[in-house]
Backbone as numpy.savetxt, mean C-alpha at the origin, in Angstrom:
# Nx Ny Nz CAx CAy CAz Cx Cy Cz
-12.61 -10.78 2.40 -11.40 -10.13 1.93 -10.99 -10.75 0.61
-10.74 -9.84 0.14 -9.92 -10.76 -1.71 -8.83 -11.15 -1.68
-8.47 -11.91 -2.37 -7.48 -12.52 -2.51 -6.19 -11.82 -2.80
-5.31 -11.88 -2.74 -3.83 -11.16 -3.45 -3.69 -11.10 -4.93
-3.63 -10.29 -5.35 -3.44 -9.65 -7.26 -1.84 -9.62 -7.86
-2.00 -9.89 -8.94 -0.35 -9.30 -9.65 -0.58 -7.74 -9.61
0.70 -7.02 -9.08 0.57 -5.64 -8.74 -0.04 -5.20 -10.04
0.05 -5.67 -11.48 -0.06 -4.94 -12.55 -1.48 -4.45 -12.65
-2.48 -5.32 -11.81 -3.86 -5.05 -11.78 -3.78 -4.36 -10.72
-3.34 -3.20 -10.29 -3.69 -2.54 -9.14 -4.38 -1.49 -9.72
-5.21 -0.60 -8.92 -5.92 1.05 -9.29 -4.90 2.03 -8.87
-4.93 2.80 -9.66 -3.89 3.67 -9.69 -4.81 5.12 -8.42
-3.89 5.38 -8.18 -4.33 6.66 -6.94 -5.42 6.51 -5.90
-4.80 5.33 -5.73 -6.11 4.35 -4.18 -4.92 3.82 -3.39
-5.54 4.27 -2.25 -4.67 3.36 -1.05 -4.85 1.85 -1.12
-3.95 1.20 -1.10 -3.84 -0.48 -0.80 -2.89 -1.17 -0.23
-3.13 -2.56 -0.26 -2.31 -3.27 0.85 -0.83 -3.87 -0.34
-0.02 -3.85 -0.18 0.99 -4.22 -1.00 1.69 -5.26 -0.30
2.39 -5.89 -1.23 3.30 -6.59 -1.00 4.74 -6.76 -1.33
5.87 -6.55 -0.69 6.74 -6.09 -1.16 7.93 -7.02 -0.34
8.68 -7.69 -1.25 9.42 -8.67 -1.10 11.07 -8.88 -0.57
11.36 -7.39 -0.72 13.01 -7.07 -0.29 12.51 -5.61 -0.10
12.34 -5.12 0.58 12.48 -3.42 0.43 13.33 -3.05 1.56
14.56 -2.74 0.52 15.47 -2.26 1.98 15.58 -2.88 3.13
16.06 -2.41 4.27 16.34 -3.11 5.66 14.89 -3.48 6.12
13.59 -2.91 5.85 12.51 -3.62 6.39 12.22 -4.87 6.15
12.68 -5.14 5.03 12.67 -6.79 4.67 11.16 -7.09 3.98
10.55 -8.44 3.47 9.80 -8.46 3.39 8.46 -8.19 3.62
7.43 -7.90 3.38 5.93 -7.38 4.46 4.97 -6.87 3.15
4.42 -6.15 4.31 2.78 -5.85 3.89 2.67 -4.13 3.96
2.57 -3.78 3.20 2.44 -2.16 3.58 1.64 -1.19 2.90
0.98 -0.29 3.46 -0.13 0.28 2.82 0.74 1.20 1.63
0.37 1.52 0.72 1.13 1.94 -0.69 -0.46 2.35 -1.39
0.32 3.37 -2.23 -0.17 4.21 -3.32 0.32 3.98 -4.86
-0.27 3.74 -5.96 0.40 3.72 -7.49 0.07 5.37 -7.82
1.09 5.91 -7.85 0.49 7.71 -8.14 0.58 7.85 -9.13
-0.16 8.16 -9.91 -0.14 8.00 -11.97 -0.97 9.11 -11.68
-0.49 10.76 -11.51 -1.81 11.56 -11.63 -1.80 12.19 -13.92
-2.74 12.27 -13.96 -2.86 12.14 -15.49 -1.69 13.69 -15.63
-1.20 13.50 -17.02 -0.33 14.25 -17.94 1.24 14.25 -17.24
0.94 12.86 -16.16 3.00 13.06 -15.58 3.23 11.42 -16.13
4.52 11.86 -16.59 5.35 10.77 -17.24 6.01 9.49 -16.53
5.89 9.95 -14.92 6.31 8.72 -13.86 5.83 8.62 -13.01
4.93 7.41 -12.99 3.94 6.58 -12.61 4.69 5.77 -11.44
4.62 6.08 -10.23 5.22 5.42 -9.11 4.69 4.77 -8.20
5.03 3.81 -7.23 4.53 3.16 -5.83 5.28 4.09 -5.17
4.18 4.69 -4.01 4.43 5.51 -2.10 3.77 5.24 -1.82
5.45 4.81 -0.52 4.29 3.98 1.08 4.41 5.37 1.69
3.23 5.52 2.86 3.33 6.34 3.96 3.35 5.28 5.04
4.14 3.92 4.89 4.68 3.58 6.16 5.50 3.93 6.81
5.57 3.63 8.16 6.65 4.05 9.55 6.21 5.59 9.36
7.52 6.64 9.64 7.41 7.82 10.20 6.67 8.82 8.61
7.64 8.85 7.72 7.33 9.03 6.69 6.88 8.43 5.66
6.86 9.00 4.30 6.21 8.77 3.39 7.70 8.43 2.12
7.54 7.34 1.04 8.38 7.62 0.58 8.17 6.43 -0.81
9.09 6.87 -1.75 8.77 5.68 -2.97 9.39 4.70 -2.99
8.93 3.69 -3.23 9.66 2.27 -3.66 11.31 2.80 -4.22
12.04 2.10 -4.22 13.01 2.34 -5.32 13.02 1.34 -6.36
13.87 1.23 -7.53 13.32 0.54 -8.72 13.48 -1.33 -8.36
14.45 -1.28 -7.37 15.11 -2.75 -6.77 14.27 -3.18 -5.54
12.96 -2.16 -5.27 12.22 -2.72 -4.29 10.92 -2.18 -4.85
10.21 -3.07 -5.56 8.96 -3.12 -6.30 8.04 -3.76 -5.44
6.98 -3.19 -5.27 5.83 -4.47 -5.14 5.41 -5.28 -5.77
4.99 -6.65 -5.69 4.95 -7.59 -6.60 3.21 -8.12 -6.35
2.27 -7.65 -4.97 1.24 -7.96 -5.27 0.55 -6.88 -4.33
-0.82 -7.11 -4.79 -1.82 -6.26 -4.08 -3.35 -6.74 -3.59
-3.86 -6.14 -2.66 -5.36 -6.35 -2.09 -6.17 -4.91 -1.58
-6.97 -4.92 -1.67 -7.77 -3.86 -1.20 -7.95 -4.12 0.03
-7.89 -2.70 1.28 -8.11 -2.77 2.16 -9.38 -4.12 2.80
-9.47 -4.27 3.76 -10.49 -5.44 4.23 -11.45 -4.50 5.03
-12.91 -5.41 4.60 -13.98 -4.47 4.91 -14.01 -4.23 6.38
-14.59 -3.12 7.21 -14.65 -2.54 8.90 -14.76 -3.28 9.25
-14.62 -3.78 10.74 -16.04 -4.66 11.69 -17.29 -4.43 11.47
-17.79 -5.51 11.61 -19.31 -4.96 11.58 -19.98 -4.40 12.60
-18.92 -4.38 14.10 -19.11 -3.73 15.55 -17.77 -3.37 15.61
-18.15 -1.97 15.80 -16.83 -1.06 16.29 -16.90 -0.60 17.87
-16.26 -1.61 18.75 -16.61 -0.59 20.14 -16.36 0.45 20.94
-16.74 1.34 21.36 -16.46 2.45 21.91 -15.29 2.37 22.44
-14.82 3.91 22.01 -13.07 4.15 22.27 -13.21 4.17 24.22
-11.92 3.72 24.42 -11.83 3.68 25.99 -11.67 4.99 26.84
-11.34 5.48 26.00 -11.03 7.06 26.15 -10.71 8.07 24.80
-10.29 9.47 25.06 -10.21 10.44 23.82 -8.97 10.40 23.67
-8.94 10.50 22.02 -7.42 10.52 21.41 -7.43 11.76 21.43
């Protein structure tokens, strides 16, 4: 697994692991997040699709670092039953 990044080196329109230091009542943590920069739009944002919904940072709750997902198991064992 890699190490933790300054968010500024993140890839833009890839899922990743963030880090986010005050966000609202969730408080500090780890949360999967998006940088959405799709080309010719003028605001370039962080969205988590954590908890129920999906939703953007606000400007007072930034992420401050990032990692790329961590690679599979190398053994995945059979589901116990069907989802």
């Amino acid at each position: 697994m890699s190490a933790w990044q300054p968010i500024g080196t993140a890839p833009d329109n890839q899922a990743v692991l963030v880090f986010v230091p005050n966000w609202d009542h969730y408080g500090p943590g780890v949360y999967r997040a998006i940088h959405v920069n799709f080309q010719g739009r003028s605001d370039p944002r962080w969205h988590s699709s954590a908890w129920a919904c999906g939703r953007d940072f606000s400007a007072e709750c930034q992420p401050t670092l990032w990692m790329p997902f961590p690679d599979l198991p190398s053994v995945i064992p059979a589901p116990e039953a069907a989802c």
